[in-house]
C-alpha positions as CSV (number, residue, x, y, z in Angstrom):
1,X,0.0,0.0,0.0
2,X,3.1,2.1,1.1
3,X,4.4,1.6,-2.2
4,X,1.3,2.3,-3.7
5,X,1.1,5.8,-2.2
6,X,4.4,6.4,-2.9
7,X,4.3,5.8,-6.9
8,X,0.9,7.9,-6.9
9,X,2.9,10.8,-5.2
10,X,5.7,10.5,-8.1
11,X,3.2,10.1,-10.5
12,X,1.7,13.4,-9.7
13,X,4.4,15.4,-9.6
14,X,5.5,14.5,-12.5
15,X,2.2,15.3,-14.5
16,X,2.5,18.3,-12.0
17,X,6.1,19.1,-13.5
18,X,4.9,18.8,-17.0
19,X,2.3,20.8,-16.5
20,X,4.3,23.6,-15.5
21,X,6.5,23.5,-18.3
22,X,3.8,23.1,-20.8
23,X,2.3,26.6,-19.3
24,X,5.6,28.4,-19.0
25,X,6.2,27.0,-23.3
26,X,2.5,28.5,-23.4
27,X,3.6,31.8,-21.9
28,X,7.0,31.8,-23.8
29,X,5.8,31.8,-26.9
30,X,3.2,34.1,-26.4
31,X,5.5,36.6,-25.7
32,X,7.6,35.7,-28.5
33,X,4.2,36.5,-31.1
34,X,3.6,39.6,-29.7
35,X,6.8,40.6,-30.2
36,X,6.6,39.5,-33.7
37,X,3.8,42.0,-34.7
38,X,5.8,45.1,-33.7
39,X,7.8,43.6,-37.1
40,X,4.4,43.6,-38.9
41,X,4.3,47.3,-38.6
42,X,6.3,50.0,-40.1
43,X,8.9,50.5,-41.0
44,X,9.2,46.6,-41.3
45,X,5.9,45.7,-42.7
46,X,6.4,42.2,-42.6
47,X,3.1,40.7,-44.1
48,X,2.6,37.4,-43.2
49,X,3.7,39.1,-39.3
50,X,0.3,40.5,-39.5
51,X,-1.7,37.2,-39.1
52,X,0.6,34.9,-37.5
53,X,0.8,36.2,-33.7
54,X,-2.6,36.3,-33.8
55,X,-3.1,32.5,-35.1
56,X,-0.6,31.7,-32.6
57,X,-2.3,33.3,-29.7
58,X,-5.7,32.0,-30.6
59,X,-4.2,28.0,-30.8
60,X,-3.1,28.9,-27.6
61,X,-6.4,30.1,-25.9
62,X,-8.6,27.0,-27.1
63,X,-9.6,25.3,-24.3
64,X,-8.3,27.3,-21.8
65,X,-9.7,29.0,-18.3
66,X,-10.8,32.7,-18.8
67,X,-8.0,33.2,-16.3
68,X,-5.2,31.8,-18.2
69,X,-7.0,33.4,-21.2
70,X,-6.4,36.5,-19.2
71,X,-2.5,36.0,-18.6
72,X,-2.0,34.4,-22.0
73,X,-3.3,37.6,-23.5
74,X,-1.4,40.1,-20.7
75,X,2.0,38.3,-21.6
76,X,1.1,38.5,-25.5
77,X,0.7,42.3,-24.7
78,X,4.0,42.7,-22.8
79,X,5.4,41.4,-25.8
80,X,3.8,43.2,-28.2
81,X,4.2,46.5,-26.8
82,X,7.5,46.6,-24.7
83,X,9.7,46.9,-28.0
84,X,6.9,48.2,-30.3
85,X,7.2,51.1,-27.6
86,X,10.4,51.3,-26.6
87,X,11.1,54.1,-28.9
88,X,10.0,56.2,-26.0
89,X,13.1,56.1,-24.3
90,X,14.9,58.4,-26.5
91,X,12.2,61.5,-25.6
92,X,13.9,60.7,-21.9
93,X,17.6,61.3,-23.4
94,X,17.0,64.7,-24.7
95,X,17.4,66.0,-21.2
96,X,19.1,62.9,-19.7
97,X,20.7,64.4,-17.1
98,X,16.6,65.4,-15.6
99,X,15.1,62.4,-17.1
100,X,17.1,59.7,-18.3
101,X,16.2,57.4,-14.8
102,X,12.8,57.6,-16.2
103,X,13.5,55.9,-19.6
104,X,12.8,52.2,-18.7
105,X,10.2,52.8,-15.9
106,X,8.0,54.3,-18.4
107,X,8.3,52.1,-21.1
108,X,7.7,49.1,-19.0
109,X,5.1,51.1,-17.0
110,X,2.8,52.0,-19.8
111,X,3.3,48.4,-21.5
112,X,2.0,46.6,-18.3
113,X,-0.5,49.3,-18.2
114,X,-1.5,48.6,-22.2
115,X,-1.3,45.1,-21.8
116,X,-4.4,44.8,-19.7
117,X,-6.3,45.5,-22.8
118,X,-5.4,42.6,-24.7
119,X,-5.6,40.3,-22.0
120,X,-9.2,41.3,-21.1
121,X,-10.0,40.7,-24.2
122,X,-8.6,37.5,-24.3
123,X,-10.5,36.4,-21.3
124,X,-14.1,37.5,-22.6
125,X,-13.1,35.7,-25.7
126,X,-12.8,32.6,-23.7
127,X,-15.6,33.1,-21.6
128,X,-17.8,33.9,-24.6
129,X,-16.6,30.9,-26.4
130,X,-17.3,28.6,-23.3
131,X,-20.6,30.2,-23.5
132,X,-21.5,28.1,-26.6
133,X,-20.5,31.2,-29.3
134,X,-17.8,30.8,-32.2
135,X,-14.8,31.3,-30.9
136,X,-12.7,33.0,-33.7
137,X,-16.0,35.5,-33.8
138,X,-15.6,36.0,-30.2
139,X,-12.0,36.4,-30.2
140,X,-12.0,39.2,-33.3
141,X,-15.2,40.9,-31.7
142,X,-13.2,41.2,-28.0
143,X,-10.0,41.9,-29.8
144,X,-11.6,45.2,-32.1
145,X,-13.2,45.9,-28.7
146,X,-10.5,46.0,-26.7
147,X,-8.4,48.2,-29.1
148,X,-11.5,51.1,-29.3
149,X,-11.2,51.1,-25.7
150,X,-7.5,51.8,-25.6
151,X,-8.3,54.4,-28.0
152,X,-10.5,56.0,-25.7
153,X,-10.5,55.7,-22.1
154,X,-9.1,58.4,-20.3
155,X,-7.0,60.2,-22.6
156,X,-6.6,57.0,-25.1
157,X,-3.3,55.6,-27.1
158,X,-4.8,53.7,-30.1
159,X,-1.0,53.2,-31.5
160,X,-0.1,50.1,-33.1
161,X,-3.5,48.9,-34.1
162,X,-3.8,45.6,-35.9
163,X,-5.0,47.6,-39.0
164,X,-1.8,49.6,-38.8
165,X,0.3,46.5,-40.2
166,X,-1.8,47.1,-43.8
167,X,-0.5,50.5,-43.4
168,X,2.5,49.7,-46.3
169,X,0.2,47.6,-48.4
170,X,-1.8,50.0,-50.3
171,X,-4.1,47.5,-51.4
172,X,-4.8,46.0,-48.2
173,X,-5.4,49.1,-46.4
174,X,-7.9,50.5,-48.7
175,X,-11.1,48.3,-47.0
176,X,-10.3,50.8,-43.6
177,X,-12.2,53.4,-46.4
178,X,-15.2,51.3,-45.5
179,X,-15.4,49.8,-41.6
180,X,-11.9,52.1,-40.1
181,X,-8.9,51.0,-38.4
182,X,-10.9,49.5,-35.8
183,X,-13.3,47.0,-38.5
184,X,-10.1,46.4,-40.8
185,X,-8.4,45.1,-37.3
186,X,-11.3,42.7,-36.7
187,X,-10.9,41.0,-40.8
188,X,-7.7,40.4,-39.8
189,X,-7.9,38.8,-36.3
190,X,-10.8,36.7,-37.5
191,X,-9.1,35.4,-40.5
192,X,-5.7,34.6,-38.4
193,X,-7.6,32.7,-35.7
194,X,-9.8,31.4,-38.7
195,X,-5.9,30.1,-39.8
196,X,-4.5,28.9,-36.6
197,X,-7.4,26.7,-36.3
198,X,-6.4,25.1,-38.9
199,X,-3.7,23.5,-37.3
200,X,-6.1,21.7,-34.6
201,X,-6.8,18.5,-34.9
202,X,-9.5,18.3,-37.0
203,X,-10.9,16.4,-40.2
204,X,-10.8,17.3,-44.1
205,X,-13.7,19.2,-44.1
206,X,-13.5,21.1,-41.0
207,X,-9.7,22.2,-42.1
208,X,-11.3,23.3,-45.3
209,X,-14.0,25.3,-44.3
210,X,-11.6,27.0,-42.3
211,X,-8.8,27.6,-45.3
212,X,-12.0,29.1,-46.9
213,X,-13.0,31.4,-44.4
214,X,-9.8,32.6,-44.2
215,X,-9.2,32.9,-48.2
216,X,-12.8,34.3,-48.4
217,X,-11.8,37.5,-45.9
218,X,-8.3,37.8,-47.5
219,X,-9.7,37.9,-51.2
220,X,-12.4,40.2,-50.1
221,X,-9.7,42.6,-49.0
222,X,-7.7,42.1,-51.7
223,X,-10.2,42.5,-54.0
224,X,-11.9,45.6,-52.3
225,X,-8.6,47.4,-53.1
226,X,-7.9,46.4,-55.9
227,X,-11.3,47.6,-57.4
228,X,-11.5,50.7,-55.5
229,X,-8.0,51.7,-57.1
230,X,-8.5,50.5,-60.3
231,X,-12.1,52.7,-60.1
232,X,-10.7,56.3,-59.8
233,X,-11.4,58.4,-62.0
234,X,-10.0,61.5,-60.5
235,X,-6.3,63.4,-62.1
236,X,-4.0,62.7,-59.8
237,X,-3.1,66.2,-58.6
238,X,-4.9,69.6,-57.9
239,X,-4.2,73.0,-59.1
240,X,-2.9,74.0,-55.6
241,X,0.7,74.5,-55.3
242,X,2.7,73.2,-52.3
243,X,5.9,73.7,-50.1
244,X,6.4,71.5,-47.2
245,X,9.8,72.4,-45.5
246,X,11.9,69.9,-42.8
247,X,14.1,71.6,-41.6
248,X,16.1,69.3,-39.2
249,X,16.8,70.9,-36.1
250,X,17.6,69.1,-33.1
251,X,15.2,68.2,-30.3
252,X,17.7,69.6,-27.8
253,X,18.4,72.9,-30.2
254,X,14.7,73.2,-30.6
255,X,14.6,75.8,-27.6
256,X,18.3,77.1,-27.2
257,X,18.5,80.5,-26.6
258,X,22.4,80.3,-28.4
259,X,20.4,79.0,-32.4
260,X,17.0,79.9,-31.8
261,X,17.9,83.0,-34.5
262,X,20.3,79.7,-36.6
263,X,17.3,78.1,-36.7
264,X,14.5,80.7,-37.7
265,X,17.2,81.2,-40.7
266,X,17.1,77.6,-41.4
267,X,13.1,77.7,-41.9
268,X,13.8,81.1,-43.6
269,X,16.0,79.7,-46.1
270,X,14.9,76.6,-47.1
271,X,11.4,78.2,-47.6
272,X,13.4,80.8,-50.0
273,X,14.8,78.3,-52.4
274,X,13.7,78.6,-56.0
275,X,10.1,77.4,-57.4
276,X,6.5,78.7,-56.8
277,X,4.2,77.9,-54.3
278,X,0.6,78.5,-53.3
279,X,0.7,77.2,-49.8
280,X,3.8,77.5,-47.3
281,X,3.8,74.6,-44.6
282,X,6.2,74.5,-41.8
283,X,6.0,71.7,-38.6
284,X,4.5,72.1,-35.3
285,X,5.7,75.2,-33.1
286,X,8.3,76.0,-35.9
287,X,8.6,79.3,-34.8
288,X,10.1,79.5,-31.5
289,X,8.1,82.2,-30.2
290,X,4.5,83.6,-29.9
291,X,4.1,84.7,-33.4
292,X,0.2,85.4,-32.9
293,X,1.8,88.4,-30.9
294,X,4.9,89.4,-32.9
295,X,3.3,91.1,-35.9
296,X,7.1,92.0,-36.7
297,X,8.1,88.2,-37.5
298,X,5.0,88.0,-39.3
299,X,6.1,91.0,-41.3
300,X,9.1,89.0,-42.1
301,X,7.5,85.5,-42.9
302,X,4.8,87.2,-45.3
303,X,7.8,88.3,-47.4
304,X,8.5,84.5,-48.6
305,X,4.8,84.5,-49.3
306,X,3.3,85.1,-53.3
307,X,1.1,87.6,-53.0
308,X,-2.4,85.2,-52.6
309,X,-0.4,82.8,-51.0
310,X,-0.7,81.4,-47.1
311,X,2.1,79.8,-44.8
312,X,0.5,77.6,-42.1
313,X,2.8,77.1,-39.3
314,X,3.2,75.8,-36.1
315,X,3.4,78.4,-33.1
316,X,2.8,78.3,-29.5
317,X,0.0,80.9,-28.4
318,X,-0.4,82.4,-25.1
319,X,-4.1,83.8,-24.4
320,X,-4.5,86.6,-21.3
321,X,-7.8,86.8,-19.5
322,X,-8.2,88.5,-16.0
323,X,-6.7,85.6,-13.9
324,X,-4.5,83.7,-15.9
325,X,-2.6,83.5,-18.8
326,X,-3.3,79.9,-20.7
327,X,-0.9,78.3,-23.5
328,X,-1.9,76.5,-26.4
329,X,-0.2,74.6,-28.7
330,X,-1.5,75.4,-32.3
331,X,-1.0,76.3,-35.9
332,X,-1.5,79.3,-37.6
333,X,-2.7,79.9,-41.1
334,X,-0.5,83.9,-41.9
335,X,-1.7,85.3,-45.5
336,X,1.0,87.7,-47.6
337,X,0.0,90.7,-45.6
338,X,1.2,89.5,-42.3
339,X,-2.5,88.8,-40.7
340,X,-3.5,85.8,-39.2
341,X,-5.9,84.2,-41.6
342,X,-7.2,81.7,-39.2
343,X,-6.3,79.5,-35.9
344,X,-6.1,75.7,-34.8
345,X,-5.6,74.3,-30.9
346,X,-4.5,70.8,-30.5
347,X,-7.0,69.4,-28.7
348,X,-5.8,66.2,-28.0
349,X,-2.8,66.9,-26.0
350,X,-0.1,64.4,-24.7
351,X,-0.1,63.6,-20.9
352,X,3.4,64.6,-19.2
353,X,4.3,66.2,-22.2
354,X,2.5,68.7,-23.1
355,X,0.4,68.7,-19.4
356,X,0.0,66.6,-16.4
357,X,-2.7,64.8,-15.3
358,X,-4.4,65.2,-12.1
359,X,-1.4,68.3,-11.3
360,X,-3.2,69.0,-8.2
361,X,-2.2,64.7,-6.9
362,X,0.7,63.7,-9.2
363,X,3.4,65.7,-8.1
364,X,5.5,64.9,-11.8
365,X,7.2,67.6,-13.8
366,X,6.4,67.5,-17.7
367,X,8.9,66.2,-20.3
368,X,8.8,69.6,-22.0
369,X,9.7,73.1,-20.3
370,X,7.6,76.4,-20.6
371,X,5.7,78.8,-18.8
372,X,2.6,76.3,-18.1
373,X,0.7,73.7,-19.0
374,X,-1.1,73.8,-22.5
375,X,-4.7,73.8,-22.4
376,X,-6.9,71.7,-25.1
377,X,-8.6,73.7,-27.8
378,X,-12.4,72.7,-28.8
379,X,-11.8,70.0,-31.0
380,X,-11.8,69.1,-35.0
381,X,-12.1,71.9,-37.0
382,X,-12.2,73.0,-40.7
383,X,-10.0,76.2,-41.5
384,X,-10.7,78.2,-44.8
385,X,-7.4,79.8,-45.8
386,X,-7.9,82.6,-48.1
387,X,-10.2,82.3,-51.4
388,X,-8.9,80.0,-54.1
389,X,-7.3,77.6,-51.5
390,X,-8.9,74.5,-50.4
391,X,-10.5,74.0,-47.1
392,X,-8.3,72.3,-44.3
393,X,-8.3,70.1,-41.4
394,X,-5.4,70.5,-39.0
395,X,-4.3,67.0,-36.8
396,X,-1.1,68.3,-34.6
397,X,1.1,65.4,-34.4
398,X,-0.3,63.3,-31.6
399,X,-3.9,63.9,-33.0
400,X,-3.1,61.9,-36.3
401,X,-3.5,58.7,-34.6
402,X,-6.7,58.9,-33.2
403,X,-9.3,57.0,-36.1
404,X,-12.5,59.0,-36.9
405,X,-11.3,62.0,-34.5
406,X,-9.2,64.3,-37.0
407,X,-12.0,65.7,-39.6
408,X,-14.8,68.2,-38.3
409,X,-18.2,66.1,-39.5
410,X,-20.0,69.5,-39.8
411,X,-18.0,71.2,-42.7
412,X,-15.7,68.8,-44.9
413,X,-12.3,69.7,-45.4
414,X,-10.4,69.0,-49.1
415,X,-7.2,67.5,-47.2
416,X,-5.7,67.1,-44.2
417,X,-3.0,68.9,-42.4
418,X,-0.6,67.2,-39.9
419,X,2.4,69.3,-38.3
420,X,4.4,67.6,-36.1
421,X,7.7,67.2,-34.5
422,X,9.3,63.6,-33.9
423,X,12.7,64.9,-32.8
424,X,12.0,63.6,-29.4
425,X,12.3,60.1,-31.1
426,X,15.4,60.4,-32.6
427,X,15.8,57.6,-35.9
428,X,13.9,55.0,-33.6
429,X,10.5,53.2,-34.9
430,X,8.5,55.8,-33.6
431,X,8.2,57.9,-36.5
432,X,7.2,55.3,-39.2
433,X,4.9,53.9,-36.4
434,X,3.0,57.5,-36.6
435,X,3.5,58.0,-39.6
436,X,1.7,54.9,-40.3
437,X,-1.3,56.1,-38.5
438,X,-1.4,59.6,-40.6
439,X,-1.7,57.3,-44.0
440,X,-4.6,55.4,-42.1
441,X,-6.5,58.5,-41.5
442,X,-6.4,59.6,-45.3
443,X,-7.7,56.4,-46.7
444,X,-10.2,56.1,-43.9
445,X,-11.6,59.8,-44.6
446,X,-10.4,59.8,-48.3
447,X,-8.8,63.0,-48.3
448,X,-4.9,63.5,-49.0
449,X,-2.7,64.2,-46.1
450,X,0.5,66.4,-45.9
451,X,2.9,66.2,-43.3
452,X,5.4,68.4,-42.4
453,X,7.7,67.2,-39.9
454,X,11.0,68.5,-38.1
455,X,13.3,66.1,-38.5
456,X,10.9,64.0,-40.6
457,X,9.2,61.7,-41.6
458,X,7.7,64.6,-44.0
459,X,5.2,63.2,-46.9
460,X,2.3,64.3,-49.6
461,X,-0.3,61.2,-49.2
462,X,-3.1,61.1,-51.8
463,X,-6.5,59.8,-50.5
464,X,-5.6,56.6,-50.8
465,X,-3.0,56.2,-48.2
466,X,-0.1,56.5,-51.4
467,X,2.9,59.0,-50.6
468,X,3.4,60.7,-53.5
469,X,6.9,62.3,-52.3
470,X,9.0,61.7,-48.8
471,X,11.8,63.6,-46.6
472,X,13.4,61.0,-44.8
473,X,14.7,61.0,-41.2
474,X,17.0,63.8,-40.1
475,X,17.5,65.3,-43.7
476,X,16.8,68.9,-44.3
477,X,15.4,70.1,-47.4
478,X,11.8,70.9,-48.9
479,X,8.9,69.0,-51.4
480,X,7.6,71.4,-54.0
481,X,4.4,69.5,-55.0
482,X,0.7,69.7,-56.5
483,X,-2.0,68.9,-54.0
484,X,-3.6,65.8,-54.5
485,X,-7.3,65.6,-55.0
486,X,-9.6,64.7,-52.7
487,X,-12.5,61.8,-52.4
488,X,-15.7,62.0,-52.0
489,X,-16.7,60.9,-48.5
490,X,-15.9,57.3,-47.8
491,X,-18.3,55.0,-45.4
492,X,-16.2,55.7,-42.6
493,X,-16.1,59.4,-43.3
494,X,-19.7,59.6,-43.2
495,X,-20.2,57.0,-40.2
496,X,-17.2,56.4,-38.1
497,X,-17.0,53.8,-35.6
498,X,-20.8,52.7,-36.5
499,X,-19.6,51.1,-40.0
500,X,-16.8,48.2,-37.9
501,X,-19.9,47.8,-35.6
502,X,-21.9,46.7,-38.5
503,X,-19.5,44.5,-39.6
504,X,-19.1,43.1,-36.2
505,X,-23.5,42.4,-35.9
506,X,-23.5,41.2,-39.8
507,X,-20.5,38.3,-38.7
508,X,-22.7,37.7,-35.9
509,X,-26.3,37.5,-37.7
510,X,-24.9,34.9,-40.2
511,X,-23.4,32.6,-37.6
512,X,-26.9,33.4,-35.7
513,X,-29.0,32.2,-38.7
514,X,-26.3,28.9,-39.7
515,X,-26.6,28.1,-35.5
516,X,-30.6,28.1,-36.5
517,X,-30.1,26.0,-39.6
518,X,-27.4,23.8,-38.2
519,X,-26.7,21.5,-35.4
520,X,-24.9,23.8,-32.8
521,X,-21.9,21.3,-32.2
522,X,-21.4,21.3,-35.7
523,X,-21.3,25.0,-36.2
524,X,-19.3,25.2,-33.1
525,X,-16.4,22.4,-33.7
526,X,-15.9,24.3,-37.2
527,X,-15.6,27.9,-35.6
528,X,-13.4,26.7,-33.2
């Protein structure tokens, strides 16, 4: 009996032992794919990347308690967003000496903060699936979930979307036009975990109707794009002339006192340099001053204007009222006189760099010095610029990634405006990752998108998502080019967010009605 005993006590632990390798392989290799989707996105764009972390993950969750669901899908996100992040630690080296400690701790903060969202979605995937309903439909519908809340709670930080690894495929990434960042993200986790099933043991005929679902979405998106393309019918180019000037100055110059007048010259100079031009555009707070308030500078910029023509620069602005003075971060549209034609706020400003949340508890100091925190202005808006040019929307760097939140709905603009400044980031990721978003929101809206950057990456987009014409990382230098023509609203433009929740119900309805028409095991072993 002794003996007995004893052999049952080995025998467990053994199967205990295995177990606990066969969960720390699970966890392992989770890691490993969400690591492998940061080389789906810009600037590596690695397509098949774009499905297979997300096959592999969902192999991983069959079967599985919501609670390991849940760390399955934490430890896919630590992985996933550690290194497709950790281009923020060169904003900490720009002032090392103050900040430079901080470097790690907030990558690694805000990745185990981020990671909560995939792993929640994860676990109502499982849960839902457990609940009788098709897995792969419940995984893609928590997964596209999951994602609009990261783009919106609190402040929000939809970077890296799933959709953003179709940003380099021009083809691909033309079905956000129809169903956003956010619907495109759910084709593509429902036809990886459509995929990865394919893998489970299974017969013939269950591993074929999945390769078909899978082909089926893949085609469709192919196919979308390649019609929608193919369809135009508009000249590539408008009559309006453009300029779009990088001019390459140093995150840590940006501000010095000793080449603030170098640098004005820079701008000055390069915007001098032979050709014509309708519109003038310079990067965010170009000018380092408040140029709403020195009418002398403006003086001086008119003089590089054509006589009808605009510059629309970036420019801190400083508004007095009785109590307090507030600071916004804006762009400024200056006609050939010297007047202020009209005015933008950023609106979506970035926490601890351009203000701090909860000041009055959080006793932080921002990553960037000046008088005060900025102060967010009302929103989208739709600036005309002087008669003859086309109407603009302005999206101030951060703005740009933010899907269905750049364009006013009320008056259409002709094309999109994003000034930025990605100095802080140095030749890291982080620019092609954001850059990556901007191209999203032109083929979601259909409207071309020009970018002028400080150090770059500075590009003319069409409304497609193309670039017509690029200034590379930390190159000076200028793009004399025609405005490309707009589209007329897309699906997305006219309903946002509403057109990936139809998707989501449709996906449901017709598994709804085959459930009906079916035997629910059957309908269930072939979705999962």
């Amino acid at each position: 009996m002794e003996g007995f005993q004893i052999s049952v006590r080995m025998e467990t632990h053994r199967l205990c032992s295995k177990t606990r390798l066969q969960n720390l392989a699970s966890f392992a290799v989770s890691v490993a794919a969400g690591a492998s989707f940061v080389l789906a996105l810009p600037p590596y764009s690695i397509l098949p990347l774009a499905l297979i972390p997300f096959a592999v993950l969902a192999v991983f969750l069959r079967g599985v308690s919501p609670l390991k669901a849940f760390s399955l899908g934490y430890v896919f996100g630590l992985g996933q967003f550690v290194p497709g992040l950790f281009w923020i630690t060169e904003s900490f080296q720009v002032e090392a000496d103050r900040f430079g400690w901080l470097a790690l701790p907030a990558v690694f903060g805000l990745a185990m903060l981020l990671s909560a969202f995939p792993a929640l979605a994860c676990a109502i995937a499982t849960r839902m699936t457990r609940a009788g309903l098709p897995s792969a439909l419940s995984l893609a519908s928590a997964w596209v979930a999951s994602e609009w809340l990261r783009g919106h709670i609190l402040t929000g930080f939809p970077w890296n979307l799933a959709a953003y690894s179709l940003a380099d495929w021009t083809v691909l990434s033309q079905a956000a036009s129809l169903v956003g960042s956010y619907g495109l993200g759910f084709l593509i986790v429902l036809s990886a975990t459509l995929a990865g099933y394919t893998f489970c043991p299974s017969d013939h005929r269950l591993r074929r109707l999945r390769v078909a679902g899978t082909a089926a979405i893949l085609i469709g998106i192919s196919g979308f794009g390649i019609v929608r393309i193919a369809a135009s019918t508009l000249p590539p180019e408008g009559g309006t002339r453009i300029r779009v000037v990088q001019p390459n100055i140093a995150q840590s110059a940006k501000w010095d006192q000793a080449t603030r007048d170098e640098n004005k010259q820079r701008l000055i100079t390069l915007s001098e340099r032979a050709g014509s031009f309708d519109l003038l555009l310079w990067p965010e707070t170009a000018w380092p001053g408040f140029l709403a308030e020195d009418e002398g500078a403006r003086i001086i910029l008119a003089s590089l204007l054509p006589e009808s023509g605009v510059l629309i620069t970036g420019s801190p602005v400083q508004e007095e009222t009785a109590t307090r003075t507030t600071y916004r971060n804006a762009v400024l549209a200056i006609a050939s006189d010297g007047t202020i034609l009209a005015q933008y706020a950023k609106h979506h400003l970035v926490p601890f760099g351009e203000y701090v949340p909860l000041r009055g508890i959080l006793p932080l100091p921002r990553l960037v010095e000046s008088r005060g925190d900025f102060v967010p202005g009302p929103g989208p808006s739709t600036l005309a610029i002087g008669a003859g040019l086309p109407l603009v929307g302005v999206a101030i760097c951060y703005e740009a990634i933010f899907p269905g939140h750049v364009v006013d709905g009320a008056t259409r603009p002709s094309w999109i405006f994003n000034a930025t400044n990605d100095a802080w980031f140095g030749t890291s990721i982080g620019p092609w990752q954001h850059l990556a978003s901007a191209r999203m929101r032109a083929v979601e809206e259909g409207l071309p998108l020009v970018r002028a950057a400080n150090t770059g990456i500075s590009v003319v987009v069409d409304a497609y998502g193309r670039t017509i014409a690029m200034i590379e990382l930390e190159r000076s230098g200028i793009i004399d080019a025609r405005l490309p023509r707009p589209l007329p609203p897309t699906p997305y433009a006219r309903f946002g967010d509403w057109t990936a929740i139809a998707l989501i119900m449709f996906a449901w309805i017709i598994a709804g009605l085959r459930l009906r028409l079916q035997k629910p095991a059957r309908l269930t072993s072939i979705m999962t």
